[in-house]
Wavefront OBJ file of the C-alpha trace (Angstrom):
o trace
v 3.537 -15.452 2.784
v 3.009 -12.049 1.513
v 0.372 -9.785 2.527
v -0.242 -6.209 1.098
v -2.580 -3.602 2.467
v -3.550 -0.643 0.073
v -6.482 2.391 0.545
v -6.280 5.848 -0.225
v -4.153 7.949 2.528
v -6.045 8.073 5.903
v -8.117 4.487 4.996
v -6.137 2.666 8.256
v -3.826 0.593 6.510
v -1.227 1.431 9.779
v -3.669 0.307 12.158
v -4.965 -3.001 10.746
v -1.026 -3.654 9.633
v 0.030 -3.408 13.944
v -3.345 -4.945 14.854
v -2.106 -8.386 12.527
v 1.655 -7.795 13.348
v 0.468 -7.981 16.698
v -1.521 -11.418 16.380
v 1.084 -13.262 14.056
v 3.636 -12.615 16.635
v 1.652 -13.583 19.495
v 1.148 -16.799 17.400
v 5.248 -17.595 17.258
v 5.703 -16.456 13.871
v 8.421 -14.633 12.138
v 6.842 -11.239 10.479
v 8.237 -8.539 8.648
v 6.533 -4.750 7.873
v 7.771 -2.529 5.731
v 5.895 0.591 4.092
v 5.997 1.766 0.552
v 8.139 3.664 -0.218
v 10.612 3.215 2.373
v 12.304 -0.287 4.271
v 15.907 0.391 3.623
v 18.536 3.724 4.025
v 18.536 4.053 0.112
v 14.762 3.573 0.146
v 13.781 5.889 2.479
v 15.838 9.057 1.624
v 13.984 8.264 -1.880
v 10.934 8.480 0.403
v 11.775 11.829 1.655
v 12.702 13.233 -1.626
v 8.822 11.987 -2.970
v 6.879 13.183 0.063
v 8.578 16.319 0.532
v 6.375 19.562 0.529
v 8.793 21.463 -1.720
v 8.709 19.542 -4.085
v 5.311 20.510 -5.816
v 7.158 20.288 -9.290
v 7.564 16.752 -9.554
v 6.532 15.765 -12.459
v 4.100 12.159 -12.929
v 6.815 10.437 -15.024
v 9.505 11.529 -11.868
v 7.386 10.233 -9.281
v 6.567 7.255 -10.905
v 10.060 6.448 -11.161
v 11.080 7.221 -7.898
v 8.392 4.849 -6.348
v 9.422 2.108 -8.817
v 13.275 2.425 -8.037
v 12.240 2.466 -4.139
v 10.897 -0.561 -4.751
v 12.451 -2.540 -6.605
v 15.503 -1.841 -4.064
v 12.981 -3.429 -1.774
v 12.550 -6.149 -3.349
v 15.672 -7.385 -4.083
v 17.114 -6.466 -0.631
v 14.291 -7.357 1.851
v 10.933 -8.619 0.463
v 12.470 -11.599 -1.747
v 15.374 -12.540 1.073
v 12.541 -12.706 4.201
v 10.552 -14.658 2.168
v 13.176 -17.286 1.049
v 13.828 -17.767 4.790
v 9.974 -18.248 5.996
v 9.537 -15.469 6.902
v 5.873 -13.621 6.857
v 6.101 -10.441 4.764
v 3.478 -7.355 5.627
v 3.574 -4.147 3.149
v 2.129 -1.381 3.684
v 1.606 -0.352 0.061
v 2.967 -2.240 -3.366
v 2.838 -2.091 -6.916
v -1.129 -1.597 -7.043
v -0.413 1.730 -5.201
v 1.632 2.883 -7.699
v -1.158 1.766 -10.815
v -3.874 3.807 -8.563
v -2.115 6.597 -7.690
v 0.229 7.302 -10.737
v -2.176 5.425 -13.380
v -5.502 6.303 -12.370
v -4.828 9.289 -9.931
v -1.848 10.985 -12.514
v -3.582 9.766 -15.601
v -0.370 8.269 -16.806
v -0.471 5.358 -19.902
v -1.745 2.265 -17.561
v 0.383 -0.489 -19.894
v 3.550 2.041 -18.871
v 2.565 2.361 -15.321
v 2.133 -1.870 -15.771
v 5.346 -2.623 -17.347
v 7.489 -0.524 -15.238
v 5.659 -1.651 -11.345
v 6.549 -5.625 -13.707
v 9.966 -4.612 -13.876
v 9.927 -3.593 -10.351
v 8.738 -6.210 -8.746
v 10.562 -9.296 -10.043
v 7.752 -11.734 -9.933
v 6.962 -10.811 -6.311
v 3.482 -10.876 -6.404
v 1.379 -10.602 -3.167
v -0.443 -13.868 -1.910
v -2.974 -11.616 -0.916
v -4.173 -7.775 -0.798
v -6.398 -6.223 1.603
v -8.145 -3.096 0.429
v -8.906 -0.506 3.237
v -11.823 1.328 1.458
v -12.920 4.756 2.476
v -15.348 7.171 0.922
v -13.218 10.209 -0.004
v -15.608 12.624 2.211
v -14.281 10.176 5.202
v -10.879 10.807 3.901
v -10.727 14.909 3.993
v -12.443 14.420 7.314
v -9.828 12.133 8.727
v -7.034 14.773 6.918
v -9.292 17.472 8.903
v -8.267 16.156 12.135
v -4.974 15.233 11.511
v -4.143 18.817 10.850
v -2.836 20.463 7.609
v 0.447 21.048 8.499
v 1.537 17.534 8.822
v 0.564 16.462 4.920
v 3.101 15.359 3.017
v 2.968 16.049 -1.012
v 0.731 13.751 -1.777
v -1.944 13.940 1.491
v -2.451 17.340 0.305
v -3.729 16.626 -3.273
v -7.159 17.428 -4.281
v -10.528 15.383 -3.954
v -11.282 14.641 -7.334
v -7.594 13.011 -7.468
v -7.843 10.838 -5.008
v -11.364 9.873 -6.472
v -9.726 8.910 -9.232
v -7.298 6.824 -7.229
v -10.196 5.066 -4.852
v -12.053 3.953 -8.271
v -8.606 3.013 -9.765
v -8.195 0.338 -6.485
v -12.051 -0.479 -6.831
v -11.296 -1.537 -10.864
v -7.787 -3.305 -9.642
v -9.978 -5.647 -7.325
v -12.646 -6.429 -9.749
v -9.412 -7.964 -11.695
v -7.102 -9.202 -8.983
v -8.633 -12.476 -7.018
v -6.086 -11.832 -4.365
v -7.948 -8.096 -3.600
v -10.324 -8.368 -0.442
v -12.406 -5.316 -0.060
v -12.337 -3.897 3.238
v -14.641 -1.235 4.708
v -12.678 0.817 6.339
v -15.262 2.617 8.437
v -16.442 -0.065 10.551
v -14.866 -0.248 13.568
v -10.996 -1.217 13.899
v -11.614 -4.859 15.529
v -14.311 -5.560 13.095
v -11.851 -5.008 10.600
v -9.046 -6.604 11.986
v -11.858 -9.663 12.988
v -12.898 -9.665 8.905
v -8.601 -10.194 8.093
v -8.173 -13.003 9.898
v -11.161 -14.498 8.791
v -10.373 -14.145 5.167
v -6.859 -15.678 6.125
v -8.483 -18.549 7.140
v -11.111 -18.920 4.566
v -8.613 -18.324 1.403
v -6.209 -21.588 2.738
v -3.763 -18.846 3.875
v -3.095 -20.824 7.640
v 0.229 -19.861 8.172
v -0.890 -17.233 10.420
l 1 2 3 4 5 6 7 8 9 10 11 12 13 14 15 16 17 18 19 20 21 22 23 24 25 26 27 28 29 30 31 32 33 34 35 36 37 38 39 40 41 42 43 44 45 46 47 48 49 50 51 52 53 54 55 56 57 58 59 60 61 62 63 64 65 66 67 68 69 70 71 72 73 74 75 76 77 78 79 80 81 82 83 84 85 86 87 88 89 90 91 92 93 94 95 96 97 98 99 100 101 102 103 104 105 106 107 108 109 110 111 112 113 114 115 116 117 118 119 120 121 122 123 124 125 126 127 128 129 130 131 132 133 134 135 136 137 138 139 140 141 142 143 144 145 146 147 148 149 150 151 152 153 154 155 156 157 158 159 160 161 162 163 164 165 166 167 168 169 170 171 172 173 174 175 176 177 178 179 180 181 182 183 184 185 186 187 188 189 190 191 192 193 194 195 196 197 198 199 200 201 202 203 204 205 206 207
């Protein structure tokens, strides 16, 4: 099984992703988590290179690139080998990140953004996607408290751009049956409570 968790940054995709680690282990099962972009040494000095605060230069056809090439390292090396062995897969972040944030939020062609996260991917398509939604107001609140000195390149972008990447994620589940909407303000066990329950309701039983 393979289970993806997506929101804008600061939704709680890290805590709902522990809170169901958590569970599926405690139920005997195998489980892998990985983050996007990141999971392997090749994959995460690409991460560094993307988040890094110096580079404010990047240009959108770079950075989509970068994510993409993360990825489909990923793929090939972790995601598609765990699964051929059983074993329960957990991203934080996939290839509907990448059409929010570089399609929607960077305004880039969406059949380019499409064809190169199809590339990417090599048919590994998430059984299901939870959607950690957040009101962006919630979100610079949340960034607020976290403190400014800790935001990576792409924490520190503007509201109206991640407005554009919230309704990008909102248009992606209105065309994706595997997107659940979450809301992400409710409390963190009402949350996790409202995953397991759409586990269970969609057939999904192997956790």
């Amino acid at each position: 099984m393979f289970i993806t968790f997506e929101g804008i940054d600061f939704s709680g995709k890290s805590t709902q992703i522990k809170l169901l680690k958590d569970y599926i282990t405690e139920k005997g099962k195998d489980v892998l988590v990985i983050r996007e972009p990141g999971g392997g040494e090749i994959e995460e000095k690409i991460r560094n290179i993307l988040l890094d605060k110096k580079n404010l230069e990047m240009t959108p056809e770079t950075e989509i690139l970068l994510f993409s090439a993360s990825r489909a390292q990923l793929v090939r090396k972790t995601i598609i080998p765990a699964l051929e062995k059983g074993t329960i897969v957990i991203s934080d972040r996939f290839h509907d990140s990448t059409t929010a944030y570089q399609g929607y939020g960077r305004l880039l062609p969406l059949d380019t953004v499409l064809k190169i996260s199809e590339f990417a991917i090599k048919g590994a398509i998430p059984d299901i996607t939870f959607f950690i939604d957040i009101p962006v107001a919630e979100a610079r609140k949340r960034k607020i408290e976290q403190g400014h000195d800790t935001l990576d390149r792409i924490e520190k972008m503007e509201d109206d751009f991640f407005g554009r990447v919230r309704e990008g994620y909102l248009d992606i589940a209105r065309k994706e049956k595997r997107f659940r909407i979450l809301n992400g303000c409710e409390k963190k066990d009402d949350v996790h409570e409202m995953i397991l329950k759409e586990l269970m309701r969609t057939g999904l039983t192997n956790v």
